[in-house]
SEDOKE-792623 format. One record per atom (N, C-alpha, C): residue number from 1; residue in one letter; chain; atom name; x negated, y negated, z. Coordinates in steps of 0.001 Angstrom, whole numbers, plus 524288, in hexadecimal, padded with zeros to 5 digits. Atoms other than C-alpha are relative to their C-alpha. Example, Ala and Ser with C-alpha at 12.3 -4.5 7.8 and 13.67 -1.06 7.14 Angstrom:
// residues 2
- seq,type,mol,atom,X,Y,Z
- 1,a,A,N,7FC86,804A6,80000;
- 1,a,A,CA,7CFF4,81194,81E78;
- 1,a,A,C,7FC7C,7FB50,80000;
- 2,s,A,N,80334,804A6,7FFC4;
- 2,s,A,CA,7CA9A,80424,81BE4;
- 2,s,A,C,80302,7FBBE,802DA;
END
This chain:
// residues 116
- seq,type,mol,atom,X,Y,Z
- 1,x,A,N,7FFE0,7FF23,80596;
- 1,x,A,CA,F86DF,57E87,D2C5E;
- 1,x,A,C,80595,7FF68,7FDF7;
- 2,x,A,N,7F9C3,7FFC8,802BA;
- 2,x,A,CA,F92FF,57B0F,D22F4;
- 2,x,A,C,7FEC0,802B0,7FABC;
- 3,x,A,N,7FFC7,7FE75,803A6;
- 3,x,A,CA,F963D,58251,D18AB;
- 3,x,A,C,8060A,7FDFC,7FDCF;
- 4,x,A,N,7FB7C,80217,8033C;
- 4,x,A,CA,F9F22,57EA8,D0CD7;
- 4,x,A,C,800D0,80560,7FBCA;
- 5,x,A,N,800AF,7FAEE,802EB;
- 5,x,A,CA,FA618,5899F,D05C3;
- 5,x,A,C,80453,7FC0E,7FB22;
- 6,x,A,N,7FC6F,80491,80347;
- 6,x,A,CA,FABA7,58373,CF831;
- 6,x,A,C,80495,8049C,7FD70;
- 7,x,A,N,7FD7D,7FC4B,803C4;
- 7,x,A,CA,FB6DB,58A5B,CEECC;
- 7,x,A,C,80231,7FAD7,7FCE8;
- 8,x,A,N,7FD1E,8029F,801F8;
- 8,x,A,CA,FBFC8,58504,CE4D7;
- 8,x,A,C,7FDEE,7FFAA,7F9C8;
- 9,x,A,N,8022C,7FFC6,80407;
- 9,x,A,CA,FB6E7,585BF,CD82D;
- 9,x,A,C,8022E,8037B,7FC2A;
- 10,x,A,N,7FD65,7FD71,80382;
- 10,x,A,CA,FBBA9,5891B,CCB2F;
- 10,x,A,C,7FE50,7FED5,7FC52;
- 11,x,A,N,80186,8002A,80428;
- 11,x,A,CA,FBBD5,58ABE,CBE5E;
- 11,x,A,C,8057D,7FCF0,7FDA9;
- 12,x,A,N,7F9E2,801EB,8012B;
- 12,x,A,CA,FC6E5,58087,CB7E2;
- 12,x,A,C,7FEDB,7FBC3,7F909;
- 13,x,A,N,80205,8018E,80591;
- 13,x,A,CA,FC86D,57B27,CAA93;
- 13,x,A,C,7FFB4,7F8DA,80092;
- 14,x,A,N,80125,80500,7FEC5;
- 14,x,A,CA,FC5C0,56B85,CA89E;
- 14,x,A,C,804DD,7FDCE,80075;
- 15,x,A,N,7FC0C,802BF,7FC79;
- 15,x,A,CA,FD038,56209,CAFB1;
- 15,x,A,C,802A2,8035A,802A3;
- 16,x,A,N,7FCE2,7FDA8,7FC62;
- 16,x,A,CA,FD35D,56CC7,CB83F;
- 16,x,A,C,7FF5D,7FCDD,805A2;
- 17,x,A,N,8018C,800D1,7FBF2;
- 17,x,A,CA,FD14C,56C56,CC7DD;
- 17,x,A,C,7FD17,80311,8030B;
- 18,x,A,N,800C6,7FC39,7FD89;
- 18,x,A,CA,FCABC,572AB,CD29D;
- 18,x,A,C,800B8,7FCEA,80509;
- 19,x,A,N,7FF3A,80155,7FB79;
- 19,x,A,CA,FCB5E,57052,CE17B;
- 19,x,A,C,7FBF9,803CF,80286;
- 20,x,A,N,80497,7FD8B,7FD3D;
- 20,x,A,CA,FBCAE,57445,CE958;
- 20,x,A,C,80173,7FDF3,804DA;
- 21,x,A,N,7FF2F,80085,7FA29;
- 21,x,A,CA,FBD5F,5755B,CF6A4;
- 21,x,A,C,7FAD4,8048B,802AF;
- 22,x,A,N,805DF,7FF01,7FC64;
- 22,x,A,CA,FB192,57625,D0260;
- 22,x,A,C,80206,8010F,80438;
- 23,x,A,N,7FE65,7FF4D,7FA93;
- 23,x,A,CA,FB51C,57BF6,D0EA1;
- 23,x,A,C,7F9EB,7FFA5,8035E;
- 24,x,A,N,8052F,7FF93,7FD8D;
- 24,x,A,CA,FA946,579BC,D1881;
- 24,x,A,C,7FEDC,802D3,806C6;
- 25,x,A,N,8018B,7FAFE,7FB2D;
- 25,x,A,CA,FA4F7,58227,D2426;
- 25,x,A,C,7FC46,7FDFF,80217;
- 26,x,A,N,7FB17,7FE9F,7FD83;
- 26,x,A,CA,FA516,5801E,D2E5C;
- 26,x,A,C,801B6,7F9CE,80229;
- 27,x,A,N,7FC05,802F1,7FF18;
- 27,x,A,CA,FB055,57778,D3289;
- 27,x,A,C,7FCD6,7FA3B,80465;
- 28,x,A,N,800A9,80301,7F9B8;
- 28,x,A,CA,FAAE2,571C9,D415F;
- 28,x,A,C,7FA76,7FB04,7FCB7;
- 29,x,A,N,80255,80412,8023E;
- 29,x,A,CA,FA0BC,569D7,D381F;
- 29,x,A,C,801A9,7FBC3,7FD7E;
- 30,x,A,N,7FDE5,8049B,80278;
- 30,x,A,CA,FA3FE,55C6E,D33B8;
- 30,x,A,C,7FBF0,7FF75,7FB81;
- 31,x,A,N,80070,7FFAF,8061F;
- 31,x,A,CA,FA2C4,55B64,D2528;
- 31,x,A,C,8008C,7F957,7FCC4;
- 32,x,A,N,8003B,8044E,8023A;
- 32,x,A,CA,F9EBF,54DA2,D201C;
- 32,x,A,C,80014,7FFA9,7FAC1;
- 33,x,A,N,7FDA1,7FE0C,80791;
- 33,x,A,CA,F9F5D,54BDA,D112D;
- 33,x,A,C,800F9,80499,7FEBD;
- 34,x,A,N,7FF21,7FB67,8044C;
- 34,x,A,CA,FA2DA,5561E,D087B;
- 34,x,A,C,7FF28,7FEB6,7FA00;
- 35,x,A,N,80015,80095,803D4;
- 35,x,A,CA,FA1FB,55653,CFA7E;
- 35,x,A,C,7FEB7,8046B,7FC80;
- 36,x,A,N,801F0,7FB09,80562;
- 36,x,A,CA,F9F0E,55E79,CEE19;
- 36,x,A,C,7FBEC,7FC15,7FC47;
- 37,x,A,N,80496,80032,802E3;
- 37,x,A,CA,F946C,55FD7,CE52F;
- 37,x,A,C,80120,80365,7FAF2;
- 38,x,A,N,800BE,7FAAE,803A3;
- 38,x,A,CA,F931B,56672,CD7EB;
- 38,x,A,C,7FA15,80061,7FCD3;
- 39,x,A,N,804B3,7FE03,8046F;
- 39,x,A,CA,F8A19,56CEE,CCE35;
- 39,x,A,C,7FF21,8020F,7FAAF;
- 40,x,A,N,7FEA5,7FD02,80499;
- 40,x,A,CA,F8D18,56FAF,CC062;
- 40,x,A,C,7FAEA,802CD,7FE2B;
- 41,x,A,N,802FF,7FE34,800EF;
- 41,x,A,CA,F83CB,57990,CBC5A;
- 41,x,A,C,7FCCF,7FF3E,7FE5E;
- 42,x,A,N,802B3,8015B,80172;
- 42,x,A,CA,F764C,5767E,CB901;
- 42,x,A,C,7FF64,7FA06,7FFDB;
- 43,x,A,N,80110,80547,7FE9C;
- 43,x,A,CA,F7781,568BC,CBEDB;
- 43,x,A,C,7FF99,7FF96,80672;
- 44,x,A,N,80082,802ED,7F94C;
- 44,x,A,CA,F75EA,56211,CCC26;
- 44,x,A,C,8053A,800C3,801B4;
- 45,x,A,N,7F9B8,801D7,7FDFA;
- 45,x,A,CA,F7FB8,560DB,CD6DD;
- 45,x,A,C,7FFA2,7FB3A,7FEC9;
- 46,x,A,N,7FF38,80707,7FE93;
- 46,x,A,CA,F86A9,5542E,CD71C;
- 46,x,A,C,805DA,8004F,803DD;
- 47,x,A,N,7F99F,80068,7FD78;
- 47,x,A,CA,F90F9,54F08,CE0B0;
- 47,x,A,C,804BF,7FFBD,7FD65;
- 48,x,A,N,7FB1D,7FF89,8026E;
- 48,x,A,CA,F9F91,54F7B,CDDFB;
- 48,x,A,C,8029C,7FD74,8049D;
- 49,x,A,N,7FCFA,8046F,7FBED;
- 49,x,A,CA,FA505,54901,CEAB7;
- 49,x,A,C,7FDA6,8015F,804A3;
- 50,x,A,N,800AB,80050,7F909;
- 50,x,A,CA,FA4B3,546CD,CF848;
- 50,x,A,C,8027F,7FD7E,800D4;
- 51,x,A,N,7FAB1,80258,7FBEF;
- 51,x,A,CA,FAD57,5441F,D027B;
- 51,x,A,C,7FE4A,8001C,806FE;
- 52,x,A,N,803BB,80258,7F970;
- 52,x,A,CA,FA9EB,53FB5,D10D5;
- 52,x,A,C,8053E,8021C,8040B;
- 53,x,A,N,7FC7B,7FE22,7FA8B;
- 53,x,A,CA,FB173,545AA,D1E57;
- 53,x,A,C,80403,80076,7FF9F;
- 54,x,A,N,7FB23,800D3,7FECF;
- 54,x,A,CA,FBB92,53F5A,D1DFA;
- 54,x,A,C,804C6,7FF8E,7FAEC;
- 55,x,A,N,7FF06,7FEAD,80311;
- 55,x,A,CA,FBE69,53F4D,D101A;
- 55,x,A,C,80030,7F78F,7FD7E;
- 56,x,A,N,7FEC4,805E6,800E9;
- 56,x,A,CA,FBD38,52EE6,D1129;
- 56,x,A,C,7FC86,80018,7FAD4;
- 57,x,A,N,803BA,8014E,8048E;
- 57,x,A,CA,FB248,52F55,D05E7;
- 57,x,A,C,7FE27,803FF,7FDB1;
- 58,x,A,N,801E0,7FAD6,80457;
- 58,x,A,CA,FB0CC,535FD,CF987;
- 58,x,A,C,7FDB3,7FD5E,7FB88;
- 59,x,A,N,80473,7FE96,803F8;
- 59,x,A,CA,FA79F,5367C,CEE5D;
- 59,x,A,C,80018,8020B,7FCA8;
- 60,x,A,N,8022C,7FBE1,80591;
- 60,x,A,CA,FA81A,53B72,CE06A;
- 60,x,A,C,7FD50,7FE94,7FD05;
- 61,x,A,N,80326,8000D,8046C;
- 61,x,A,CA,FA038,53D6B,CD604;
- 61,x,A,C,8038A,7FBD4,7FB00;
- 62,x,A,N,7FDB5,8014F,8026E;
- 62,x,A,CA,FA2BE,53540,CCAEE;
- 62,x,A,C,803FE,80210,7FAEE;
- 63,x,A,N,7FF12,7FE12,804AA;
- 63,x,A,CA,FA4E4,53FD9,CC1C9;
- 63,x,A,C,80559,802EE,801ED;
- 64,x,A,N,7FA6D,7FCE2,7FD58;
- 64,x,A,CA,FB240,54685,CCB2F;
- 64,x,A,C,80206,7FBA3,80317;
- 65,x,A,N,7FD06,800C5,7FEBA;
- 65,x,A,CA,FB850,53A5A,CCE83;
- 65,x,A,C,804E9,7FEBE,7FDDE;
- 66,x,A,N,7FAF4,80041,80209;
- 66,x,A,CA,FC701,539B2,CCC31;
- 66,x,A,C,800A2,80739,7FF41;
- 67,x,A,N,7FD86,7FB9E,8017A;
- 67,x,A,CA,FC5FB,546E8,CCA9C;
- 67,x,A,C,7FFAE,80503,8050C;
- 68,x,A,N,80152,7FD78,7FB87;
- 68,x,A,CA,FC039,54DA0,CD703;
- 68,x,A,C,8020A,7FE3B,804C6;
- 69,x,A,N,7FD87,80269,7F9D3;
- 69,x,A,CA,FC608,54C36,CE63E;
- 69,x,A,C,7FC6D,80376,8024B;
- 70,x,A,N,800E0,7FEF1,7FC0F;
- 70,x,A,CA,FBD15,54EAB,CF050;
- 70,x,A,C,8041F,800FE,805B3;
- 71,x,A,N,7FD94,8004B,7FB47;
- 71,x,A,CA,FC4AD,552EF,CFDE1;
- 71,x,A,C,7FE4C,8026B,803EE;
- 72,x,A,N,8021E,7FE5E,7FD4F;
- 72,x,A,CA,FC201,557DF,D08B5;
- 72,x,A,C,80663,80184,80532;
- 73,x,A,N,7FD06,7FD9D,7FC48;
- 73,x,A,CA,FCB50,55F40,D159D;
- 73,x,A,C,7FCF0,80147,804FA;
- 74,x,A,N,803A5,7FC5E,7F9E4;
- 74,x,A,CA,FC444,560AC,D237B;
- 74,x,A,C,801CA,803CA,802A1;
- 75,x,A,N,7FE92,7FC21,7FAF4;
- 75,x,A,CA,FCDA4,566A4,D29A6;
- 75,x,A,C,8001C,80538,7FEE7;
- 76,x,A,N,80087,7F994,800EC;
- 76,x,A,CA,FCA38,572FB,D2098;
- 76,x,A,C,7F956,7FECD,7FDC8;
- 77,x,A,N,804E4,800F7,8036F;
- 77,x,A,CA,FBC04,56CFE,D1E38;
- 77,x,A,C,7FD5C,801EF,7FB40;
- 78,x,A,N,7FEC6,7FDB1,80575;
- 78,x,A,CA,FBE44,56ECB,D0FCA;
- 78,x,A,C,80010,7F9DB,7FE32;
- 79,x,A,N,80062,8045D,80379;
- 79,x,A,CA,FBB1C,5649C,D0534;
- 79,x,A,C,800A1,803AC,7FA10;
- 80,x,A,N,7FDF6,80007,80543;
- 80,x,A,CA,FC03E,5646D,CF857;
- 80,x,A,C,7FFC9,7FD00,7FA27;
- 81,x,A,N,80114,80188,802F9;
- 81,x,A,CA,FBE17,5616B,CEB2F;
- 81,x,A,C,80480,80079,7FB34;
- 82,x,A,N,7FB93,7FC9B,803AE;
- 82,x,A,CA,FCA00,55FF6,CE19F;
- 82,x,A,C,7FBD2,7FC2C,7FA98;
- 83,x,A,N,80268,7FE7A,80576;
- 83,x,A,CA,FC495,560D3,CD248;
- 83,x,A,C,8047A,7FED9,7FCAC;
- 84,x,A,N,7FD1D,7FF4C,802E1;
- 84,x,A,CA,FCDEB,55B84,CC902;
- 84,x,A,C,7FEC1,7FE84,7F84B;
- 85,x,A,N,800CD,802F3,80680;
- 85,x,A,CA,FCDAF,556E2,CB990;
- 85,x,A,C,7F870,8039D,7FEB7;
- 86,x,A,N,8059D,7FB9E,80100;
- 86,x,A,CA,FC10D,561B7,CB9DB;
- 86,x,A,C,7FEB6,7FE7A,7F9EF;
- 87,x,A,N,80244,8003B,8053A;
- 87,x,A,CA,FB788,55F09,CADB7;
- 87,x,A,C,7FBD6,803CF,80183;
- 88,x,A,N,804E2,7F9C6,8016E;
- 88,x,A,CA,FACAA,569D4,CA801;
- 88,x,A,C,7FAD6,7FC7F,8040F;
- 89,x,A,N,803AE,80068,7FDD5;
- 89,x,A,CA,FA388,561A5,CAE46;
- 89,x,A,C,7FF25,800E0,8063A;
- 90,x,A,N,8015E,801AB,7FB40;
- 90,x,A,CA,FA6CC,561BD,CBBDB;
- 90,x,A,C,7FF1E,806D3,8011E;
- 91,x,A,N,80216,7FAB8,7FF3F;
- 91,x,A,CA,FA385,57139,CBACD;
- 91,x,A,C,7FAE3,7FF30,80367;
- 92,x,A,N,804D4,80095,7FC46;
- 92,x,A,CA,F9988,572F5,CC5E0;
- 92,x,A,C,8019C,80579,8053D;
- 93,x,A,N,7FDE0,7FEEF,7FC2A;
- 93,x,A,CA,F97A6,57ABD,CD313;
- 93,x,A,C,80080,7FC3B,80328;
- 94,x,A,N,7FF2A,802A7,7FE00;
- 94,x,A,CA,F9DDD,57370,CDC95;
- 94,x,A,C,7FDF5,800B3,80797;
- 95,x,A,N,802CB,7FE2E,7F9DA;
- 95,x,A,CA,F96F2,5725A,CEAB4;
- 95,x,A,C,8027E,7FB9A,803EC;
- 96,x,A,N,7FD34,803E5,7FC11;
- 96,x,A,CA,F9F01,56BCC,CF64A;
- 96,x,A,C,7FB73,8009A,805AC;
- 97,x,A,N,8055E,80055,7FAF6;
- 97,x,A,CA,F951E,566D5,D0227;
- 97,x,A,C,803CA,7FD77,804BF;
- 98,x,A,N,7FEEB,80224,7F9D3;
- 98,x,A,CA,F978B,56179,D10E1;
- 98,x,A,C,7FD00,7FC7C,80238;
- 99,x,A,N,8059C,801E4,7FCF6;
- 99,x,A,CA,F8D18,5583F,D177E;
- 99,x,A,C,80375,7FFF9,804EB;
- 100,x,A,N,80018,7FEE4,7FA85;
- 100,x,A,CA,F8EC4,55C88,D259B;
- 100,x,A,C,7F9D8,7FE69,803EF;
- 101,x,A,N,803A5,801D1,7FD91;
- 101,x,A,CA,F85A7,55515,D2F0F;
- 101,x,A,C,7FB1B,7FFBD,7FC9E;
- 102,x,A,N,803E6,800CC,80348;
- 102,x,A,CA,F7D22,54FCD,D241E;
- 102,x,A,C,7FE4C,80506,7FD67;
- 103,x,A,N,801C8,7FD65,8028D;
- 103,x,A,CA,F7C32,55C49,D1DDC;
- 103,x,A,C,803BF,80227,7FBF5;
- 104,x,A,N,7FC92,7FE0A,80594;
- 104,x,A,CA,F8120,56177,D111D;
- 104,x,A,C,800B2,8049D,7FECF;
- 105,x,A,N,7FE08,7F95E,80003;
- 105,x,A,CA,F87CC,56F6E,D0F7F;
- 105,x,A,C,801D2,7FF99,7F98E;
- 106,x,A,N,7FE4D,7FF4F,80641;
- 106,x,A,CA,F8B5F,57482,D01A9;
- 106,x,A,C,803ED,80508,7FF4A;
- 107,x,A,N,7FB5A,7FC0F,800D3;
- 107,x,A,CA,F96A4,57E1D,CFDAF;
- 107,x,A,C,7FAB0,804A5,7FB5E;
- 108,x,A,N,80354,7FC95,80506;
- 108,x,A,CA,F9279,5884C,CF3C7;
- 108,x,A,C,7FFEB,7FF12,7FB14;
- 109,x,A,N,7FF7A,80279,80765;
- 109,x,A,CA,F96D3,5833D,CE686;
- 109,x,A,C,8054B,80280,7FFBA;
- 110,x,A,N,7FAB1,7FC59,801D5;
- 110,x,A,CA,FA40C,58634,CE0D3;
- 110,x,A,C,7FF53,7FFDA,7F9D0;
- 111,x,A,N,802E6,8011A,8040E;
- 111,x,A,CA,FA20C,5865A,CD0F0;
- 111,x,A,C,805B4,7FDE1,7FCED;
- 112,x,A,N,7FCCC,802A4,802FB;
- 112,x,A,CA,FAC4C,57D22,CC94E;
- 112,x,A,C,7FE0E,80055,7FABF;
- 113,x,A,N,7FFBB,8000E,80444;
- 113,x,A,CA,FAD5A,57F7C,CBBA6;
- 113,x,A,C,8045B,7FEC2,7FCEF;
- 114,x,A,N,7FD54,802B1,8028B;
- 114,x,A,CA,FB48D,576BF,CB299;
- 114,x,A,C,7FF1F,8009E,7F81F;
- 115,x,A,N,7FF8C,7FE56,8048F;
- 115,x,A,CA,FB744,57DE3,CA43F;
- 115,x,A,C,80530,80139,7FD58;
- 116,x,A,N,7F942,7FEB5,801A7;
- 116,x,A,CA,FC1E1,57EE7,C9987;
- 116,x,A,C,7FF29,8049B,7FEFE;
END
């Protein structure tokens, strides 16, 4: 079993930043993609990126690029999400996942809110 514990969620006014970060549990498992997900309230998830092992291939949404960095660190198996030029819309909870041997793990949500 892996578990992903997320932090970093805030409350920040529009063109601020934030920086989310996934630590995943436990370590001795090899951790193939990563990525985040969100959910602005009373809608669907949708993706927001992904990033592969080694960090060779990444993925954003059309609506966070130029403005979002996917990353990722193994040697503290921690992936990261930096948040910059923040608009009201990208308010959502934010859910960071793992696919470990074809299977998909989920963090808990962290809740990003973007207000003046």
């Amino acid at each position: 079993q892996v578990q992903l514990v997320e932090s970093g969620g805030g409350l920040v006014q529009p063109g601020g930043s934030l920086r989310l970060s996934c630590v995943a549990f436990a370590s001795s498992f090899r951790i193939d993609f990563m990525g985040w997900y969100r959910q602005p309230l009373g809608k669907q998830r949708d993706v927001v990126a992904v990033i592969s092992n080694s960090g060779g291939s990444i993925n954003y949404a059309d609506s966070v690029k130029g403005r979002f960095t996917i990353s990722r660190d193994n040697t503290k198996n921690t992936g990261y999400l930096q948040m910059n030029s923040l608009k009201p819309e990208d308010t959502a909870v934010y859910y960071c996942y793992a696919v470990v041997s074809g299977r998909i793990y989920w963090g808990q949500g962290t809740q990003v809110t973007v207000s003046s």
